[in-house]
N, C-alpha and C positions, 0 to 999 in steps of 0.2 A: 538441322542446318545442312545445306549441299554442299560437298566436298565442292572443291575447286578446280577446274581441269589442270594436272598435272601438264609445264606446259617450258621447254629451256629453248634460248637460241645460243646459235652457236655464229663465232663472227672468224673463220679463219683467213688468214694473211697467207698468200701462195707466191713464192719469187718466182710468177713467171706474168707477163701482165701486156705481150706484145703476140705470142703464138695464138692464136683461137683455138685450134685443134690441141692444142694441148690444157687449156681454159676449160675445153668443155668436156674434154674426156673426164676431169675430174671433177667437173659439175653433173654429171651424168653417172658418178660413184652414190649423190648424195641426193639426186632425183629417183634412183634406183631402188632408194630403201624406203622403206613402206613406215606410215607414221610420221614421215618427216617432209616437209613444203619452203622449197626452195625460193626463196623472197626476191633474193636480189645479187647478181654480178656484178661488181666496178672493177674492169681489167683497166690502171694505168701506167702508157707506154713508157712515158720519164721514170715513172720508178721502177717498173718493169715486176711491178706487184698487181697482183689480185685479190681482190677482200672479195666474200661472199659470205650470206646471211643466209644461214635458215635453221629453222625451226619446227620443234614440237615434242614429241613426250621425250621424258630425257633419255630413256633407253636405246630407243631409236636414232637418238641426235648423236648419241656417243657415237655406235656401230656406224653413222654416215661419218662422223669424223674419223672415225678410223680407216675406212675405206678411201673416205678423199686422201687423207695422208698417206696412204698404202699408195694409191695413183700418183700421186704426187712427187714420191719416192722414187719410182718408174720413170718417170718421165722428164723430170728437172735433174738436171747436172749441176751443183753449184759451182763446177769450177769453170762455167762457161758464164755463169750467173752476174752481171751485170746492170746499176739501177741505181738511181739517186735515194732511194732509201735504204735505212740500216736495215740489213737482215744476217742471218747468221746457218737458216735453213730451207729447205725447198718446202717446207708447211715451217714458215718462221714462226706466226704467233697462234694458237690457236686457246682464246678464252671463252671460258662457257658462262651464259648468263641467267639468272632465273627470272621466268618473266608472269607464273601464277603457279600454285599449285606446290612450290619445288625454293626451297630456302638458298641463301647464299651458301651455307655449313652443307649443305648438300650436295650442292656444284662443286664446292669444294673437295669432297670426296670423290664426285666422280671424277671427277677433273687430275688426280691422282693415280685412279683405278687407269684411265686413259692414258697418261702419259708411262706408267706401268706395261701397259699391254702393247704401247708402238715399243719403247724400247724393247720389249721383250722378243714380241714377235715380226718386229719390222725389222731389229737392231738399228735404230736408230736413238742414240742419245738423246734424255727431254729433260728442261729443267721443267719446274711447278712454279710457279707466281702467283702473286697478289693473294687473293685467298686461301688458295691451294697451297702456297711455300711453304718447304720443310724445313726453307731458314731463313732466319730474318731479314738476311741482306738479298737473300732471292726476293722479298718481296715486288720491289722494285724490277719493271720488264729491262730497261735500259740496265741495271747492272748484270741480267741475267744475257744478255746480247750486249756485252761490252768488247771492243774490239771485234766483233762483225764476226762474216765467218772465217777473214782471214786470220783472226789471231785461236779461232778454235782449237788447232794444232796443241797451243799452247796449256790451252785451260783443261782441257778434257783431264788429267789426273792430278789435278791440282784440287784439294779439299773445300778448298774454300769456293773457289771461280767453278768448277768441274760441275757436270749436269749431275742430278739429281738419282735421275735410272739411267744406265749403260755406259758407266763410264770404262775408257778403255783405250788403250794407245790409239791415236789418228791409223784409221786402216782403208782400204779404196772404197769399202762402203758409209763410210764416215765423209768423206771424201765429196762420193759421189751426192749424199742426203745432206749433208748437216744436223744442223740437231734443231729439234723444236722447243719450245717453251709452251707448255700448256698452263692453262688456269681459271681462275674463277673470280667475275667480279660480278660486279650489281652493273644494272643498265646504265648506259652513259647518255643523258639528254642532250643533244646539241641544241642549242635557245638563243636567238637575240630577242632584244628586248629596244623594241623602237622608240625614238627621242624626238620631239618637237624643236631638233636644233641640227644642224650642219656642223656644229666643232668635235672634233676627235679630240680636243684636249679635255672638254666637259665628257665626255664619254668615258674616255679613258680615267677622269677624276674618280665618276660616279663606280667605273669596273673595281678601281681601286678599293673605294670605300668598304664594296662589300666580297669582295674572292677573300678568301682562304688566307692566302699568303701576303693581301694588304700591300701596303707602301712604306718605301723607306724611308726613318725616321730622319728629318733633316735638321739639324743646330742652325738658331734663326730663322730666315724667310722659311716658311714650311714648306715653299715651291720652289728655290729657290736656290736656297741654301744647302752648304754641302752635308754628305749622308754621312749619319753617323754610324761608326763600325767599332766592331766587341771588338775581345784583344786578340783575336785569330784576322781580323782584316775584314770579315765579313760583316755584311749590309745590317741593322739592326733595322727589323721589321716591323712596324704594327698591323697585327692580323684583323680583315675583314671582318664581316658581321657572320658572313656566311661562309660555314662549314661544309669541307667537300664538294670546293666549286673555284673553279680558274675561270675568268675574265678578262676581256680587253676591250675596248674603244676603237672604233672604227667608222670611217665616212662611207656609206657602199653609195655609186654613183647611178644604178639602176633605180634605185628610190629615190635618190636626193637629201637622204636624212641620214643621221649618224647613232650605231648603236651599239650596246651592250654584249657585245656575244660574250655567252658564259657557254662552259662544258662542266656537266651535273655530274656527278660520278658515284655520288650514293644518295639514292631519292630517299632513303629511310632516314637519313639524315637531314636532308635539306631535300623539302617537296617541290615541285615548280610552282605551286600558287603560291609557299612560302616565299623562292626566290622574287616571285612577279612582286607581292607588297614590298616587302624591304628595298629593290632597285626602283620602286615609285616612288618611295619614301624618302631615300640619297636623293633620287632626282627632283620631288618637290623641293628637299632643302636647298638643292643648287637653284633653284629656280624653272627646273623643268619639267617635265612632263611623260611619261611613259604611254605613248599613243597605242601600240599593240604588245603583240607577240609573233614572232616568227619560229616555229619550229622545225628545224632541218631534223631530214630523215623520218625516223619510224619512231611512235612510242607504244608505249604498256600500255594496255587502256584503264589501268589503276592508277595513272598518271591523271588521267583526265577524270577521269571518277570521282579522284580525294581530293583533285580542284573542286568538282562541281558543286560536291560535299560541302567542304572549306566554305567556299561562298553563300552557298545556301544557309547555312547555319549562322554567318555572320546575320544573316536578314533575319535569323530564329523563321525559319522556311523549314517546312517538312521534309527529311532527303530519302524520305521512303516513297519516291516517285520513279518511274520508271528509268532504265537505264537512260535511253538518248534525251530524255528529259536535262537529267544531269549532267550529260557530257556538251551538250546545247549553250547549260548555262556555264561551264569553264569556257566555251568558248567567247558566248558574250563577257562574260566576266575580263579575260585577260586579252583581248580582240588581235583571237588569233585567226582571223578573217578582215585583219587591215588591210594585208600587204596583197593578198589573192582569195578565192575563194578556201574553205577551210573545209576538205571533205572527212570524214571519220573513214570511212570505206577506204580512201587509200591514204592514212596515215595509223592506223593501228595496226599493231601488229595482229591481233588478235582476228579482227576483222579481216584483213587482210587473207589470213589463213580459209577462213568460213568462207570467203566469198570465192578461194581458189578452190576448194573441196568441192563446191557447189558446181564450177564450171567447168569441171576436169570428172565428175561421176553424174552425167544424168537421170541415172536411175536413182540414184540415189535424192537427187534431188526433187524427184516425181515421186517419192516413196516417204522422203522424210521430212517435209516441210512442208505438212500440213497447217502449220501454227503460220505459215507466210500466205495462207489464204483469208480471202475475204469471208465473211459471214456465210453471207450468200454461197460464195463458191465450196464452203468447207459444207455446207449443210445439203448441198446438191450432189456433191461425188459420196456423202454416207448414202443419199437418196438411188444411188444408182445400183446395177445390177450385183457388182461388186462386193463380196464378206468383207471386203476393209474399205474404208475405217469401218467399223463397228460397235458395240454397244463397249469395250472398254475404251475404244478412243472416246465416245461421245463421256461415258463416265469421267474420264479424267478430265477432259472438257469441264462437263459441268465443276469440277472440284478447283478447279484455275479461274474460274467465275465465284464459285464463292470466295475464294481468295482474294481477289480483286474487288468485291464488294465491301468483305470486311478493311483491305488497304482504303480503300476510297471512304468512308466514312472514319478511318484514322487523318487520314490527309484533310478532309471537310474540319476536322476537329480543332487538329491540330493552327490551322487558321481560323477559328471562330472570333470573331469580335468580343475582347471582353475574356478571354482564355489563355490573353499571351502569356501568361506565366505557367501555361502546360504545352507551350508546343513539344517541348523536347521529350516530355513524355507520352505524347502523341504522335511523334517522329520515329519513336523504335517500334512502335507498334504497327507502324507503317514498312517501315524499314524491314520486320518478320516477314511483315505480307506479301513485300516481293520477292522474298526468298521463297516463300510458299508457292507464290503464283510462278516462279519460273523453273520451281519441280515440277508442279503440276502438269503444265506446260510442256515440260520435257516427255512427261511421260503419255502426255498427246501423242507424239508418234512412235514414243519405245513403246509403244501396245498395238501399234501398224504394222512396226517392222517386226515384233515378235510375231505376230501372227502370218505375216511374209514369209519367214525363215523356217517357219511350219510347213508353210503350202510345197515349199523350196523341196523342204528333206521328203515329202510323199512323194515328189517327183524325181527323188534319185532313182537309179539303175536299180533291178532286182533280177537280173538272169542268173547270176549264179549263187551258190548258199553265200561266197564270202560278199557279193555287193547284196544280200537278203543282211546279214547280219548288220552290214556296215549300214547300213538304211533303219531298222530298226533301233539302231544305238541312237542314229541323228534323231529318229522322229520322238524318242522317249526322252533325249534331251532339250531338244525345241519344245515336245510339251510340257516338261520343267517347267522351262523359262516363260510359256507363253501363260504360265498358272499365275507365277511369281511376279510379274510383269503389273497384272491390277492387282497383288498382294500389297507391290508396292504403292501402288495408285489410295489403296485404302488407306496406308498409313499416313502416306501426305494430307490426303483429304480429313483425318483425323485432328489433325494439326491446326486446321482452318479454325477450329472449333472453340479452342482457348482467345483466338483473335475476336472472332463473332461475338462472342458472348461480354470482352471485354466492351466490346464497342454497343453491342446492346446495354450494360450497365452503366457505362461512364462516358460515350459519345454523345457526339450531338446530338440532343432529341429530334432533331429534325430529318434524323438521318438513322433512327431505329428499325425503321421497317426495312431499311435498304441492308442491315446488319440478320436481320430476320431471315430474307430472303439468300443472303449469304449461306445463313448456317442451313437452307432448306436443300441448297444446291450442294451442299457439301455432306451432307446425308443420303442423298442420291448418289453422287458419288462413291459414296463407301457401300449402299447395296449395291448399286450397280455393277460398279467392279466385283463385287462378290459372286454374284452370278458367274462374272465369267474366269475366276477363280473357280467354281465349282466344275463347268463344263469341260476345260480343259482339264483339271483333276480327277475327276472319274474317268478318264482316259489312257491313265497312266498305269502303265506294269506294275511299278512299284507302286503295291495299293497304301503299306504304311506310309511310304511319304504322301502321298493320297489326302488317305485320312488325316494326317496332321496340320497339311495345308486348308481343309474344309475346315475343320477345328478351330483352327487360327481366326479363318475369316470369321466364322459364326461370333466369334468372340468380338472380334471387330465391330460387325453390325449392329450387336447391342449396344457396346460403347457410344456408337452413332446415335443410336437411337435414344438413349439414355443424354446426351450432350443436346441433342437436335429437343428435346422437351423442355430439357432445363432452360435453354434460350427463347425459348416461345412462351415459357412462363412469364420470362425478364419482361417480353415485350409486350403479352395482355394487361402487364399489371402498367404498363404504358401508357396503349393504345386501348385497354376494355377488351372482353373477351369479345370473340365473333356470335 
């Protein structure tokens, strides 16, 4: 299986939301640092706060959040700080999120180590929240910003109320910063969910029914009638269907329809295609109707995935089909293309990231997305005068065709007339193959760029012995890499093999020789890449790692060899020998 790109954003709160130069100076701390893709600014003047979003490996996301808080510390005065929202410091909230790759329990420790290193080396006070809290009542961000930052004077050596790291009498740098509150939570979906009616009252019924927190219980008319309250005074509630979710009813006047808005706050809990059926479900039983989806902002593209999933599965539909395959049908499914058109490119985060990597490094983009070419165009730049792509790009190539052959005669299967009692075991088998097909895939141009990074280091400097030394270091490490590169190509391509052979013994007979032809191209693939295993290997200083990387492969190839027979058996005894 492919690891998953280790992948966090990060959403901080800045009490300054009216200077621009001081907006950007500290959005230019987090553009600065390398790894990390600056999504989005919203500086607003009434609250005289600024939230920004961005993203990427967590390491990197920390170090930019520390630098934006470092700037931020510089720049904002809180005692000039003025704004219709709570705040308590010049970087008031800063929560970390995992968005692939990187667990909540995870954020939560960095989210610690972070709020650790600003007090330390900012001297700035932080509490921890939500995930990250070192105490219960911290959980909560409103009690960890209780009293603002005018009552902070107060709280700073108070055990209970007092931040987390740095606490310490009010001093002029306390003064000047305030204190932050760091933390970690899970992504927050913002979702309305569209109604076939104009009443906020049926909206706000249906929001009730299903948020978290429910409606209060009324003695007599249920609508009506007054709420009944424990012996402390307070509301006695019956909680919604759905967990980890606030809602309310609203008329929005731009559509003319009234809806649903919920805020998700833990998808692991409550999924959105979970919340979409249950709010269709309250609303068939009031009598109405859930027309679409509207979703503000960004989401995970595991959001839309484990809809697609979801829905696919209800149909007993194969979900081992291509990604925008799946994300297509969350959108038909929950039609979140009622209200406007519904692009994936600028609503996921994920997306989002690729397609700014793309248009912010051109070379890179000429260098490594090969797999975004056409047939034709991919088969015409190996054809030119150019060593890349070359014979291990073309191998892995073929090795993401056999892949995709063996998925496609899972998927044919898995829909056979007459079969529905195996789609689901015809679904994972599908579901392999595109884990297969998008290593495969990958390593289409991780055998481009290896061999780039090669061409790269022969052309460093050699005037004197110390850039002679530093040049042969690079070129014996690029040729490592450019060995290891189709090492890995062979072991994907190995993998194809248990898929192939399943689908030649238990797939559609209709669809054997397409299983056949799989496993042929996935034998080529593992010699092939071998070749250029060996080329790059016998080039290397280091002959015993050398040898042991030829060794490997030779081992490989048999393997190939030996799986690539056994499935041509399957299928003579099919189809008759030739």
């Amino acid at each position: 299986m492919v690891n998953e790109k280790r992948m966090m954003e990060c959403v901080p709160n800045f009490s300054e939301g009216r200077n621009r130069d001081v907006i950007d100076a500290i959005t230019r701390e987090v553009e600065s640092t390398e790894g990390v893709s600056l999504l989005n600014v919203d500086p607003g003047e009434a609250t005289n706060r600024t939230v920004v979003t961005f993203v990427g490996e967590p390491e990197a996301v920390c170090e930019a959040a520390f630098r934006a808080v470092r700037k931020a510390g510089e720049l904002i005065d809180m005692r000039q700080h003025h704004g219709a929202h709570p705040r308590q410091g010049a970087t008031d909230v800063l929560p970390l999120i995992p968005i692939s790759g990187v667990t909540l329990e995870e954020c939560a420790e960095m989210a610690r180590a972070l709020a650790r290193r600003i007090s330390d080396e900012l001297l700035i006070p932080t509490y921890c929240y939500e995930a990250s809290a070192l105490r219960p009542e911290h959980r909560n961000l409103a009690t960890c910003r209780a009293g603002e930052y005018e009552a902070l004077a107060d709280k700073l050596l108070d055990e209970v109320k007092g931040p987390d790291y740095g606490r310490r009498p009010m001093d002029e740098r306390i003064q000047h910063t305030g204190a932050t509150v760091v933390g970690a939570r899970d992504f927050l979906v913002a979702v309305n969910f569209n109604l076939n009616t104009t009443s906020t009252r049926r909206a706000n019924a249906i929001a009730f029914d299903v948020r978290e927190k429910g409606r209060p219980v009324r003695d007599g008319n249920p609508i009506t009638g007054p709420i009944r309250r424990d012996a402390d005074g307070n509301p006695v509630m019956r909680p919604g269907t759905l967990k980890a979710t606030k809602a309310i009813g609203w008329y929005i006047d731009e559509y003319g329809i009234a809806q649903v808005s919920m805020n998700m706050t833990d998808l692991n809990v409550t999924p959105l295609h979970i919340a979409f059926d249950e709010v269709s479900r309250c609303a068939q039983n009031r009598g109405l109707r859930v027309t679409g989806t509207e979703i503000v902002g960004l989401v995970p593209k595991r959001v839309l995935i484990d809809a697609g999933r979801y829905f696919l599965e209800k149909q007993q539909r194969s979900t081992g089909i291509p990604e925008q395959d799946i994300i297509r049908i969350a959108i038909r499914s929950m039609g979140l293309d009622e209200l406007r058109p519904f692009n994936p490119r600028e609503k996921v985060i994920e997306y989002l990231i690729e397609d700014k990597e793309s248009a912010t490094n051109n070379e890179q983009l000429t260098m490594n997305k090969l797999i975004r070419k056409t047939l034709k165009d991919f088969a015409e730049e190996t054809s030119r005068e150019s060593p890349a792509p070359g014979g291990g790009t073309v191998a892995a190539y073929m090795g993401a065709l056999g892949a995709a052959l063996g998925t496609m005669v899972a998927n044919l299967s898995a829909h056979k007339a007459g079969w529905d009692d195996r789609w689901e075991h015809f679904s994972k088998y599908a579901e392999q193959g595109q884990v297969l097909l998008r290593e495969m895939l990958r390593l289409v141009d991780e055998d481009t760029a290896a061999f780039n990074a090669l061409m790269t280091a022969f052309k460093m400097p050699k005037k004197t012995e110390a850039e002679q030394a530093a040049r042969l270091r690079t070129i014996e490490s690029a040729t490592l890499h450019a060995a290891e590169v189709p090492l890995q190509t062979m072991h994907a391509a190995l993998a194809v093999f248990p898929l192939c052979k399943a689908m030649a013994a238990e797939g559609n007979p209709a669809s054997v020789s397409d299983a056949g032809v799989g496993a042929l191209a996935a034998r080529s693939a593992v010699l092939g890449a071998a070749l250029n295993v060996r080329i790059n290997a016998k080039t290397l200083a280091d002959t015993t790692k050398a040898k042991a990387l030829i060794a490997e492969a030779q081992v490989l190839c048999q393997q190939a060899e030996d799986h690539e027979k056994e499935i041509r058996n399957l299928i003579d005894e099919t189809l008759g020998h030739c």
